[in-house]
C-alpha beads as a LAMMPS data file, in Angstrom:
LAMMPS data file: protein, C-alpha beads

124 atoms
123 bonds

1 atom types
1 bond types

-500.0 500.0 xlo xhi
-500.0 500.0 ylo yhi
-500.0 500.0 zlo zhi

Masses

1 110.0

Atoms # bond

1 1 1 88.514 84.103 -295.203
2 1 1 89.355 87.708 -294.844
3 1 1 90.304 88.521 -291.177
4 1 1 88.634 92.312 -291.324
5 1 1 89.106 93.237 -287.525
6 1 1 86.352 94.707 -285.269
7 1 1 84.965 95.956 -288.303
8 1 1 83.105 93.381 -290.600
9 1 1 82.584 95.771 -292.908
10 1 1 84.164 96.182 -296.381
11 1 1 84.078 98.917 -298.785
12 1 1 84.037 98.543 -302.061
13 1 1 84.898 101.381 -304.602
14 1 1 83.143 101.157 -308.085
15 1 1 81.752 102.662 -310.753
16 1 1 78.546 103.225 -310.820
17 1 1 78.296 104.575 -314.326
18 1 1 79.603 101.551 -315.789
19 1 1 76.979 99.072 -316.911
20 1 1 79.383 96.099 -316.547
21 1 1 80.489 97.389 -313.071
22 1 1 76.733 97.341 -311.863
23 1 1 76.739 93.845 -313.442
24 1 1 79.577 92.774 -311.573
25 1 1 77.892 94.455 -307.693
26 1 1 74.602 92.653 -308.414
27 1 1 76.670 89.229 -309.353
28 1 1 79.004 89.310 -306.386
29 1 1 76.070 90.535 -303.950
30 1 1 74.045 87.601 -304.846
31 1 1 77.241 85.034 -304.353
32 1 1 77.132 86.761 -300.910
33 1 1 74.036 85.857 -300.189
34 1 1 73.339 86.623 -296.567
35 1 1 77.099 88.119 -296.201
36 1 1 76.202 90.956 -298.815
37 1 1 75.287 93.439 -295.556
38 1 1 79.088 93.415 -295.165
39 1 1 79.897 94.939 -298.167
40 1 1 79.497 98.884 -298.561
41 1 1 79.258 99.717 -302.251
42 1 1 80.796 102.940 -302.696
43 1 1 79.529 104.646 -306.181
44 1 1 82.731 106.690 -307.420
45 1 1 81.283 108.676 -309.498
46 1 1 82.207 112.240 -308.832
47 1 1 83.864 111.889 -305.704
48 1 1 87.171 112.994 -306.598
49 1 1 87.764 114.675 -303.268
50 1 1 86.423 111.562 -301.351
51 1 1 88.905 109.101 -303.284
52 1 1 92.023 111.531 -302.548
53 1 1 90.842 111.635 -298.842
54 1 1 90.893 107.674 -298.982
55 1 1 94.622 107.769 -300.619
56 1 1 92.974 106.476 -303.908
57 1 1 93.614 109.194 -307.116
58 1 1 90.440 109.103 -309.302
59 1 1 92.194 108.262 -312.615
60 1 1 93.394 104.625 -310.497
61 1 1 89.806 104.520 -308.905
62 1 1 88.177 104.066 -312.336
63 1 1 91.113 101.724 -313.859
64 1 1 91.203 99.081 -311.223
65 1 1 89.225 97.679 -308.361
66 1 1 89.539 98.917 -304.257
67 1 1 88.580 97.980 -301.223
68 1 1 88.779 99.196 -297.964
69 1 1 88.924 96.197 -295.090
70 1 1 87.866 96.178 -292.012
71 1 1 91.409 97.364 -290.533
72 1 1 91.102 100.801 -293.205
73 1 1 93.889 99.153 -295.542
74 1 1 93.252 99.802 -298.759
75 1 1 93.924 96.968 -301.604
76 1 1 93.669 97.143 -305.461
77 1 1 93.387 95.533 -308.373
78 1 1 93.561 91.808 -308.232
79 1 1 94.467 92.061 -305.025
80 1 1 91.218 93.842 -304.054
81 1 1 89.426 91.248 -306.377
82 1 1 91.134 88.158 -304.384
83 1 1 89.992 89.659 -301.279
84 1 1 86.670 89.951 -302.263
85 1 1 86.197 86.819 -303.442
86 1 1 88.011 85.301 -300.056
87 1 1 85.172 86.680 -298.445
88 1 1 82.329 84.958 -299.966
89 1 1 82.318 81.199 -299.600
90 1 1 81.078 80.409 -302.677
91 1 1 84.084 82.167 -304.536
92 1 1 86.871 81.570 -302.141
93 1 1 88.943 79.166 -304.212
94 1 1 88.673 81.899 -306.891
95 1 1 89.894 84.499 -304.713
96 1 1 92.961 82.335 -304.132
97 1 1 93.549 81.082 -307.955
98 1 1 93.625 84.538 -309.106
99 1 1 96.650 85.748 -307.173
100 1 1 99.087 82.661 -307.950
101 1 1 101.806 83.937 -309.342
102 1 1 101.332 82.343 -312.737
103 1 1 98.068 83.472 -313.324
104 1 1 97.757 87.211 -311.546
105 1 1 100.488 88.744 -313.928
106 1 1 98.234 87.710 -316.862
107 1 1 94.640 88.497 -315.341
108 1 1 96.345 92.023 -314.452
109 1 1 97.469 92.588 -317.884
110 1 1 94.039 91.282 -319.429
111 1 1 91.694 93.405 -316.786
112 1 1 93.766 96.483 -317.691
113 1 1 93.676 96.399 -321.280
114 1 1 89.932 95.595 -321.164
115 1 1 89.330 98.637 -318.859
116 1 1 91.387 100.889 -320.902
117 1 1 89.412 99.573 -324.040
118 1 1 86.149 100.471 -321.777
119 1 1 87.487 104.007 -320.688
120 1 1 88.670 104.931 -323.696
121 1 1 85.285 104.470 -325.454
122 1 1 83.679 106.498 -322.767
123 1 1 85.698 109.663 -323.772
124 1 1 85.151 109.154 -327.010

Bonds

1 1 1 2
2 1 2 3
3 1 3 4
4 1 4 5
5 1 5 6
6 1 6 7
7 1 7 8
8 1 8 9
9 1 9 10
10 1 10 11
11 1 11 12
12 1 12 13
13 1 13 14
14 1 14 15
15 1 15 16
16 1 16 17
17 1 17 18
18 1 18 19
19 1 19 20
20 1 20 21
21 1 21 22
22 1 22 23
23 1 23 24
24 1 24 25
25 1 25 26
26 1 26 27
27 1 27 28
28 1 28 29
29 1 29 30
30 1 30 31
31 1 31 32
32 1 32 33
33 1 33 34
34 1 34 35
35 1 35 36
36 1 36 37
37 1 37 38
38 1 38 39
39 1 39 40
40 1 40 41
41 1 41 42
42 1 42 43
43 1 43 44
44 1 44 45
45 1 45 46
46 1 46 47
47 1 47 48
48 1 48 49
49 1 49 50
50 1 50 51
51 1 51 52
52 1 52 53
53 1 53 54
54 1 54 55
55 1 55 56
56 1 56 57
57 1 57 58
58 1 58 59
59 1 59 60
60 1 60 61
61 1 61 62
62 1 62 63
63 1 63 64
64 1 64 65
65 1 65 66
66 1 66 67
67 1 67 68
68 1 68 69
69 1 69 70
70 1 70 71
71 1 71 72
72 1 72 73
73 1 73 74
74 1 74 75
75 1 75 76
76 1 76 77
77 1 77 78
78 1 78 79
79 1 79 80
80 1 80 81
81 1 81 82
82 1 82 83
83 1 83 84
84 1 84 85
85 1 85 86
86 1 86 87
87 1 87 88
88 1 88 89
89 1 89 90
90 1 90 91
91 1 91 92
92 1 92 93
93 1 93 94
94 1 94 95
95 1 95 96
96 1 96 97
97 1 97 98
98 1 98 99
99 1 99 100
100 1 100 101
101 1 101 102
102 1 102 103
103 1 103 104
104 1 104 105
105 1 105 106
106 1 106 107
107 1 107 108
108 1 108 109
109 1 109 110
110 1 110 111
111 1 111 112
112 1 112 113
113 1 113 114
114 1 114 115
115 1 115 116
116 1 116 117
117 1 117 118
118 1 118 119
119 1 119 120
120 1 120 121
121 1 121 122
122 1 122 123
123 1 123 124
């Protein structure tokens, strides 16, 4: 389990104008179950000046996951998605699969080009 501190909180930063990211809140909120009030989904979505203040450049915010635990460290990517899933009990073994260092290297490459794909449709 994630060890978040005094705080019990964790922030997650998404994209709110992205169907599939709203898809993917609602799915890991309900895998929380009662342990969704620990999570603070934070929508994005024009708050440039908020991300910079949180370390996090915008362009990064909307091409890979972050979180914010307890302790204010901020982790991305499938890092952020291990610790999120190391938090709810029901996807804890997932959490730790996806970081072995077989696997992570190839989810990374996979989630990247299928964001990229997504992004680039959206300027389009």
């Amino acid at each position: 389990m994630l060890v978040v501190g005094n705080n019990n909180t964790i922030t997650v930063y998404y994209d709110g104008s992205c169907p599939g990211c709203v898809k993917d809140r609602k799915a890991f909120e309900w895998f929380a179950g009662k342990r969704a009030s620990r999570f603070i989904w934070f929508d994005i979505t024009g708050q440039e000046d908020a991300l910079r203040r949180q370390g996090i450049e915008p362009i990064n915010a909307l091409r890979e996951l972050h979180i914010k635990d307890g302790q204010g460290v901020i982790h991305s990517e499938m890092d952020a998605y291990s610790l999120l899933m190391k938090d709810i009990p029901l996807l804890w073994v997932l959490g730790t699969v996806i970081c072995l260092p077989v696997i992570k290297p190839v989810l990374s490459y996979l989630y990247r080009k299928s964001v990229d794909k997504r992004l680039s449709c959206k300027t389009s």
